[in-house]
Biotite code that builds the C-alpha atoms (Angstrom):
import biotite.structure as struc

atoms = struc.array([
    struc.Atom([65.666, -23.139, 24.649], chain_id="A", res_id=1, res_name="UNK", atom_name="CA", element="C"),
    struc.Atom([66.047, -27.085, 24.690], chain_id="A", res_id=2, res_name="UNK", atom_name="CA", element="C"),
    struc.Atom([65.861, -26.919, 20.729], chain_id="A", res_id=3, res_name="UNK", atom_name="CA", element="C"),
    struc.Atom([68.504, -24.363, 20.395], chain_id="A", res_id=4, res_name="UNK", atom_name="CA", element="C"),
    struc.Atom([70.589, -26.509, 22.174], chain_id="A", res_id=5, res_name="UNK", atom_name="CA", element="C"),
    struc.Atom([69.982, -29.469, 20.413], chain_id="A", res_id=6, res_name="UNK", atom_name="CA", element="C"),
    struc.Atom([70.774, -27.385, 17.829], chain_id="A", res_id=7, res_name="UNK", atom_name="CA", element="C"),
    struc.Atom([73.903, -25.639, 19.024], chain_id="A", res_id=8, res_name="UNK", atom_name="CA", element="C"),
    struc.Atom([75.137, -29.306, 20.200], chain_id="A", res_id=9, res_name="UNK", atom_name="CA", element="C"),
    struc.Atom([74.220, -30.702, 16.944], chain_id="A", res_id=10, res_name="UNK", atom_name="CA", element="C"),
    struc.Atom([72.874, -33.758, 18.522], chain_id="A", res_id=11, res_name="UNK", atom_name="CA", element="C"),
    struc.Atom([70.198, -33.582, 15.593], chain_id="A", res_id=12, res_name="UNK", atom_name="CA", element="C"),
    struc.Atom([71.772, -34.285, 12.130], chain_id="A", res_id=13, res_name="UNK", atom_name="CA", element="C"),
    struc.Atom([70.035, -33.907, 8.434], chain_id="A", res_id=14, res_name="UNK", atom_name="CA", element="C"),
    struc.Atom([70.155, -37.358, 8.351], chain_id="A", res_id=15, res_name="UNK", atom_name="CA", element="C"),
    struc.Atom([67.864, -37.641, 11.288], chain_id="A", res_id=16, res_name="UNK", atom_name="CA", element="C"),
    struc.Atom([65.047, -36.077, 8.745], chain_id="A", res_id=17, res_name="UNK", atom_name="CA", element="C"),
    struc.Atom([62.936, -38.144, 7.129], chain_id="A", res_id=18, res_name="UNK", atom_name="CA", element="C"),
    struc.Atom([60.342, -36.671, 4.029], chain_id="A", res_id=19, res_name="UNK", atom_name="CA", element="C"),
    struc.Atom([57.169, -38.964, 4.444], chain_id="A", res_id=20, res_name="UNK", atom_name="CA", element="C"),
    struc.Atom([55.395, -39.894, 1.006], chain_id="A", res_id=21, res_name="UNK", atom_name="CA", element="C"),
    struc.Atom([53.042, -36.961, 1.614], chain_id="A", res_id=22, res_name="UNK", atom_name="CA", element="C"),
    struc.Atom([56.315, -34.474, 1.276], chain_id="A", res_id=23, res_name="UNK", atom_name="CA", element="C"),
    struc.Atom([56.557, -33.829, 4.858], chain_id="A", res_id=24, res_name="UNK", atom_name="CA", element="C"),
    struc.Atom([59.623, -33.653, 7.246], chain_id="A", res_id=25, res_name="UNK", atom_name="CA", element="C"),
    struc.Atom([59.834, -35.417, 10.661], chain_id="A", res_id=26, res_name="UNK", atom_name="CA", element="C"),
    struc.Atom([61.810, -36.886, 12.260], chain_id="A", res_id=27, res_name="UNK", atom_name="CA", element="C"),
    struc.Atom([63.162, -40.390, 12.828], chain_id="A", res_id=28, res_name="UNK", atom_name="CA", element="C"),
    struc.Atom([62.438, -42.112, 16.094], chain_id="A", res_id=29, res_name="UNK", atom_name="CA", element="C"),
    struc.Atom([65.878, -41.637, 17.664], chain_id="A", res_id=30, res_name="UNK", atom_name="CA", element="C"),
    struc.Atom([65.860, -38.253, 17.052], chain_id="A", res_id=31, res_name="UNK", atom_name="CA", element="C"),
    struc.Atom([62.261, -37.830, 18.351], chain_id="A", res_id=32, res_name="UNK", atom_name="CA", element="C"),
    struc.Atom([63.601, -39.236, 21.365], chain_id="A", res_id=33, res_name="UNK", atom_name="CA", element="C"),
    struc.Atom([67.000, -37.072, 22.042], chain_id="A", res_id=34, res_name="UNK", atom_name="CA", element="C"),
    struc.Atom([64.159, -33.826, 21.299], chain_id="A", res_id=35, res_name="UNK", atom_name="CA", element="C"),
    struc.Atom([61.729, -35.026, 23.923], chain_id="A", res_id=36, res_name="UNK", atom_name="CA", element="C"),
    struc.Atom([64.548, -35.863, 26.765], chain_id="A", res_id=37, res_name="UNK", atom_name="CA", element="C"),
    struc.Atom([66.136, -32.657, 26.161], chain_id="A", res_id=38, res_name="UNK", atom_name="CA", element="C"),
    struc.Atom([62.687, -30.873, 27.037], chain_id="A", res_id=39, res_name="UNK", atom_name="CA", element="C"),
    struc.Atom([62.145, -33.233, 29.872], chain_id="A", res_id=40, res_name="UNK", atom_name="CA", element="C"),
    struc.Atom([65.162, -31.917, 31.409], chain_id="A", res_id=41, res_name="UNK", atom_name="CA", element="C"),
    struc.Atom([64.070, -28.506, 30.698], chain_id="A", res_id=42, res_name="UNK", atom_name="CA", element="C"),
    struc.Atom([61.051, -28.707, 32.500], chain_id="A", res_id=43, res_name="UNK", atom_name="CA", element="C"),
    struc.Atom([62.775, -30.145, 35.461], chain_id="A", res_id=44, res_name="UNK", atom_name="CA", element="C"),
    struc.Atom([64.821, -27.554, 35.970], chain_id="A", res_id=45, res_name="UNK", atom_name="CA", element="C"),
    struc.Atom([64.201, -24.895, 39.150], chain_id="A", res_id=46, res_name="UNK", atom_name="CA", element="C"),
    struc.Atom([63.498, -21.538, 39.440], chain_id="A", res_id=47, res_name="UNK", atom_name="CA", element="C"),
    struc.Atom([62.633, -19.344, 42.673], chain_id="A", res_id=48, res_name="UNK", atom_name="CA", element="C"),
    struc.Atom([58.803, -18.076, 42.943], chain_id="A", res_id=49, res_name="UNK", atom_name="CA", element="C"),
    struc.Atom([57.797, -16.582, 45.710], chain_id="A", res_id=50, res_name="UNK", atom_name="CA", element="C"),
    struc.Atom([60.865, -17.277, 47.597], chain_id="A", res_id=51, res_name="UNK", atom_name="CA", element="C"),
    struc.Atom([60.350, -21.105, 46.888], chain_id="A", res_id=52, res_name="UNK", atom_name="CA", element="C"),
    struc.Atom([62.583, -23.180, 44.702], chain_id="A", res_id=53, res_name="UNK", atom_name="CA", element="C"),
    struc.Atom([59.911, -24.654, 42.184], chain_id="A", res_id=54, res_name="UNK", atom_name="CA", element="C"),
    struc.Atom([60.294, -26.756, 39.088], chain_id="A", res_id=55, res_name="UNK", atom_name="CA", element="C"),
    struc.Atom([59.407, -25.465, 35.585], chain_id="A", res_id=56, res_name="UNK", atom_name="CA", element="C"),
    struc.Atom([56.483, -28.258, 35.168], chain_id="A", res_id=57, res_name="UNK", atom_name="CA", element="C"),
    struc.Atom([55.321, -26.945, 38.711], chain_id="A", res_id=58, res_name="UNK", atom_name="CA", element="C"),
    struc.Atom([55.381, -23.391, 37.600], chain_id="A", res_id=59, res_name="UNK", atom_name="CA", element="C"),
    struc.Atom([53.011, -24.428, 34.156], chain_id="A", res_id=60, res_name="UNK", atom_name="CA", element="C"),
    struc.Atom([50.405, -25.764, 36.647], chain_id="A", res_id=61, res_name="UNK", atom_name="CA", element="C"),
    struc.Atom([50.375, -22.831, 38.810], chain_id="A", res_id=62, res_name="UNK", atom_name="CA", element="C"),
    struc.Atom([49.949, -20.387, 36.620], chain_id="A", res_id=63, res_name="UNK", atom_name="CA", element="C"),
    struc.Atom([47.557, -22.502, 34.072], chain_id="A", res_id=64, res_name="UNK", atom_name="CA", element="C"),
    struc.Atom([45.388, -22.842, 37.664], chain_id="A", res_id=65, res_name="UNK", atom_name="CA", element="C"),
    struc.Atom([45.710, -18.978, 37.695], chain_id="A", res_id=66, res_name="UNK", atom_name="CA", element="C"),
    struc.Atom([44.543, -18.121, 34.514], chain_id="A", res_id=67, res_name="UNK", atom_name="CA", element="C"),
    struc.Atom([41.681, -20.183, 34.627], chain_id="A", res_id=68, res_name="UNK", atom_name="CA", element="C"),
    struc.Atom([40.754, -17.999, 37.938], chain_id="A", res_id=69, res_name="UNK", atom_name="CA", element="C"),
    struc.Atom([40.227, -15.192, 35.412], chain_id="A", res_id=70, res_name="UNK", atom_name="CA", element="C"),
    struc.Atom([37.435, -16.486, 33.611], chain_id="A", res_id=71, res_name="UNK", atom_name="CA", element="C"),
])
């Protein structure tokens, strides 16, 4: 979702693409930096689970934890 924002908001331009001498893309370190903070804020955001406000990095750890109870 935080991309498709980015996206939608255009807060990422072409011109914050660079092509490397190898031919790849990536981006500049500005850009790199709106991505990231975008996702941070993402992952801060709250959800209810088990009728307890929790925030999205919270949620990652629980359930990682519960997966690994599988195996």
């Amino acid at each position: 979702m935080a991309i498709l924002k980015i996206l939608h908001e255009k807060k990422v331009k072409k011109t914050d693409f660079m092509v490397t001498d190898e031919g790849n893309v990536r981006l500049k370190q500005h850009a790199v930096k709106i991505v990231l903070d975008e996702i941070a804020k993402q992952f801060s955001g709250r959800i209810l689970y088990k009728g307890v406000q929790r925030e999205w990095q919270t949620m990652i750890m629980i359930k990682s934890r519960e997966l690994v109870q599988l195996f």
